[in-house]
N, C-alpha and C positions, 0 to 999 in steps of 0.2 A: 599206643605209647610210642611216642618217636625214640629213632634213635639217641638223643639228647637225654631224653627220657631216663633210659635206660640205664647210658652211663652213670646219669645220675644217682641210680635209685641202685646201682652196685657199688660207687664212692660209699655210699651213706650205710651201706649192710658191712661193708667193710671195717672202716668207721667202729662201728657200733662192735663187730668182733675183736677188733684191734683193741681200743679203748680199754671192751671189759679183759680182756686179759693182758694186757701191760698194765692197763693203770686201776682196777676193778672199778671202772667205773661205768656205768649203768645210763643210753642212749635214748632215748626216745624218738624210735624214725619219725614218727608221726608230727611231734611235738616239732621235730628237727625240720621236718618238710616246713611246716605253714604257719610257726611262729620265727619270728626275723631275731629277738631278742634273746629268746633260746636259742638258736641258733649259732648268733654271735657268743654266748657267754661258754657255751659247751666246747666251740670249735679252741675258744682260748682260753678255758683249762685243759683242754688235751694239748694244745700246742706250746704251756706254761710248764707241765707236767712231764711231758712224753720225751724220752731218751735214744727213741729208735728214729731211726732216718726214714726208715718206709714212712711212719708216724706222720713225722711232721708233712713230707710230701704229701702224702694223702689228704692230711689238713689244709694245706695249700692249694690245692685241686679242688676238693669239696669247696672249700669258698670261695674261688672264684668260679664256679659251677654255681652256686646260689646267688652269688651278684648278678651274675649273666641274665639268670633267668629272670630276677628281680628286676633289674631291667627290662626284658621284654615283656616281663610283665605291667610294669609302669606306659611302658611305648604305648601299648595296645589298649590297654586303660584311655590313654590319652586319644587315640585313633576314635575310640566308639564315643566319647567325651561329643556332645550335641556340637554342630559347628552353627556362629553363630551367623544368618542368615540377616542380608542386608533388605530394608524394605525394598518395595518396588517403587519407580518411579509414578508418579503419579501424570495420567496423559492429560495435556494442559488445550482446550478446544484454544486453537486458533484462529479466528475468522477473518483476517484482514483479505483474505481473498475470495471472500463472499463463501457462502453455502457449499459450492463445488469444487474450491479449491486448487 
């Protein structure tokens, strides 16, 4: 687990303690890590919701920590994506200069 990792995955515990006790409402890290739609809908009822300033910072932090990653996740996606490979030329016999050339 990288460092990025890491920060990550203590926003998102955070998160999920904040949450339930300011607003009771009940996180799914899991759900939060690797679904994008959950993700979005959760970050913006706690940020629709929430009254405290840590709150919303943290809201603010967590997504753009998951855009980030999103993205590099997209890049690398794109990186291992087959690259498309040009034929070869094809060697054309010449002879105008006899055999020997």
């Amino acid at each position: 687990m990288t460092d990025s990792d890491m920060d990550t995955a203590i926003l998102m515990a955070r998160l999920k303690i904040q949450a339930k006790k300011h607003l009771d409402l009940s996180v799914d890290l899991e759900k939060l890590e690797q679904d994008e739609t959950y993700a979005q809908a959760v970050l913006r009822a706690v940020e629709d919701e929430a009254e405290d300033e840590n709150l919303l910072v943290l809201v603010l932090r967590l997504r753009a920590r998951l855009k980030s990653r999103q993205a590099e996740e997209s890049l690398s996606q794109a990186k291992v994506a087959p690259l498309v490979t040009q034929a070869k030329p094809t060697l054309i016999r010449d002879h105008r200069f006899g055999a020997r050339g």
